[in-house]
C-alpha positions in Angstrom: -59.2 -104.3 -100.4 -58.2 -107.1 -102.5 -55.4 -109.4 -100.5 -53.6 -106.3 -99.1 -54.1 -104.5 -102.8 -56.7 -101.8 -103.0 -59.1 -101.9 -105.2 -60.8 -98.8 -106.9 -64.4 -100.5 -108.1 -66.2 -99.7 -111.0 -69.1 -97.6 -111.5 -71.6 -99.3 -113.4 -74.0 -97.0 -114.1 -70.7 -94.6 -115.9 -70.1 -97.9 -117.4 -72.9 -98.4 -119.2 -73.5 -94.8 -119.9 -70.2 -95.0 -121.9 -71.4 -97.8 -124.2 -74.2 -96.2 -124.9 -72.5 -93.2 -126.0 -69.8 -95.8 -127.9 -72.9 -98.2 -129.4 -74.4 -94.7 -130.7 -70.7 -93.3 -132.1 -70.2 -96.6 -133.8 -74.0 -96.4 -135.5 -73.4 -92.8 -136.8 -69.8 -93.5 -138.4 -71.4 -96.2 -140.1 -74.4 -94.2 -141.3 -72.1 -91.5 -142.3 -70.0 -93.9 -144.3 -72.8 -95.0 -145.8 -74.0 -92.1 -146.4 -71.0 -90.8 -147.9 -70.7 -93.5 -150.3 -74.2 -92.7 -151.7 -73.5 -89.2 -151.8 -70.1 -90.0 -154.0 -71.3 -92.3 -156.4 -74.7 -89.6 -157.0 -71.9 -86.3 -156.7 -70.2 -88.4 -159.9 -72.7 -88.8 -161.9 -74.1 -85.1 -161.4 -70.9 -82.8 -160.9 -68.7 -82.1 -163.0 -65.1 -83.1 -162.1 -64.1 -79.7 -160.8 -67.3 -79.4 -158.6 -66.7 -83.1 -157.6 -62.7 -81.9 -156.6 -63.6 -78.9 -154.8 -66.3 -81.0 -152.6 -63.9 -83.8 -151.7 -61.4 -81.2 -151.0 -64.1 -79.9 -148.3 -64.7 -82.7 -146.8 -60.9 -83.7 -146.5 -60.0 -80.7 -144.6 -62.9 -81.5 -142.3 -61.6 -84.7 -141.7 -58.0 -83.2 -141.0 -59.8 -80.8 -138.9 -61.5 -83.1 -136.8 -58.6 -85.8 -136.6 -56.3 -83.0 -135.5 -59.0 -81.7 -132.4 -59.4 -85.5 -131.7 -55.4 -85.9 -130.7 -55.2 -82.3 -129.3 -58.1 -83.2 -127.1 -56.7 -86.6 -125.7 -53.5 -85.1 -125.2 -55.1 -82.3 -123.3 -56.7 -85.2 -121.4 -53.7 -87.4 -120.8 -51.6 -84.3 -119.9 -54.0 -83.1 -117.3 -54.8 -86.8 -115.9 -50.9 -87.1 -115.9 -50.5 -83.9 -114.2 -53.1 -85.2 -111.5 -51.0 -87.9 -111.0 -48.3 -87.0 -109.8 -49.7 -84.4 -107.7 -51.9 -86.3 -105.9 -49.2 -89.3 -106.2 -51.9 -91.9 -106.2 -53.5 -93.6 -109.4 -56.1 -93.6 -110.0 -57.2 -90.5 -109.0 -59.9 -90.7 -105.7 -63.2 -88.8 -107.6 -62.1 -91.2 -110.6 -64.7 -93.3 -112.3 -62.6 -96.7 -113.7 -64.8 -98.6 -116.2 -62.9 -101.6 -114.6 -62.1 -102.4 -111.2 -58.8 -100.8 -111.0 -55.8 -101.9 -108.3 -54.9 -98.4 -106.1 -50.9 -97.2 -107.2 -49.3 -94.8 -104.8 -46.0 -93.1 -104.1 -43.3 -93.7 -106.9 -45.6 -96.3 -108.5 -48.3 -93.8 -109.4 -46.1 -90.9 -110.2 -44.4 -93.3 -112.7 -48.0 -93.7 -114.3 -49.0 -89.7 -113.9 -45.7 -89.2 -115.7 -46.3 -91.7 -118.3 -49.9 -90.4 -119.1 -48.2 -87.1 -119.0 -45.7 -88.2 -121.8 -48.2 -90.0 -123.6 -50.5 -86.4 -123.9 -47.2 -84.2 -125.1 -47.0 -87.0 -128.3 -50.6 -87.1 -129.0 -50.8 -82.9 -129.0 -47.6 -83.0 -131.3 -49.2 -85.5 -133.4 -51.8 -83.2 -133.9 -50.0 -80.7 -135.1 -47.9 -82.5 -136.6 -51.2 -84.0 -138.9 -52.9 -80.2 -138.7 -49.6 -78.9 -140.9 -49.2 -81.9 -142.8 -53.1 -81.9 -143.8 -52.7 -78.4 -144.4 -49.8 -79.1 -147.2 -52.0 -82.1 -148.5 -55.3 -80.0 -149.1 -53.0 -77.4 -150.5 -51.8 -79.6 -153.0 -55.0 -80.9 -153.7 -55.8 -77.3 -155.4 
């Protein structure tokens, strides 16, 4: 307790397990991009243009595929977090894990949060529908 305030403190060890994990994601996007530069300029020279459209095509809707599950998947997160929230009216949530120390919200003050987050989760899961169809008229017109 923090001059009256409480104070949810950090867990280090979850900290520093979740750079790792975002050190590690940040290395393998940038082999990837790498990667995938060297495998376009090579796929020019040796396809033929059709070949070379129909394996971009592929990798397009991949990336539509996965940008879609990434927005459905924090919006499944920030709904159910939200959710939490106001239920247990207190932010954040007791068995929570903050990668910063974190001041307590209760009452009114946390369900304005829960219902926020909430909010926040219903735009990201339309957003990915909404890229899931519009990637779905792109690659289509890619043919």
């Amino acid at each position: 307790m923090l001059g009256g305030m409480q104070i949810q403190t950090v867990d280090p060890v979850y900290r520093r397990r979740v750079l790792a994990i975002l050190a590690v994601a940040a290395i393998a996007m940038l082999a990837l991009l790498f990667g995938f530069t060297h495998w376009l300029q090579q796929a020019a020279q040796d396809m033929d243009t059709a070949r070379l459209q129909a394996s971009v095509k592929r990798l397009d809707a991949g990336c539509v595929i996965l940008m879609t599950l990434c927005l459905l998947l924090l919006g499944r997160h920030l709904l159910l977090r939200g959710r939490r929230v106001v239920r247990d009216r207190r932010y954040p949530a007791n068995d929570a894990r903050p990668l910063r120390d974190t001041p307590v919200r209760e009452g009114d003050a946390a369900v304005r949060i829960g219902n926020a987050s909430r909010i926040a989760g219903l735009i990201a899961c339309l957003l990915g529908i909404a890229v899931a169809i519009a990637g779905w008229f792109w690659i289509a017109g890619l043919a």
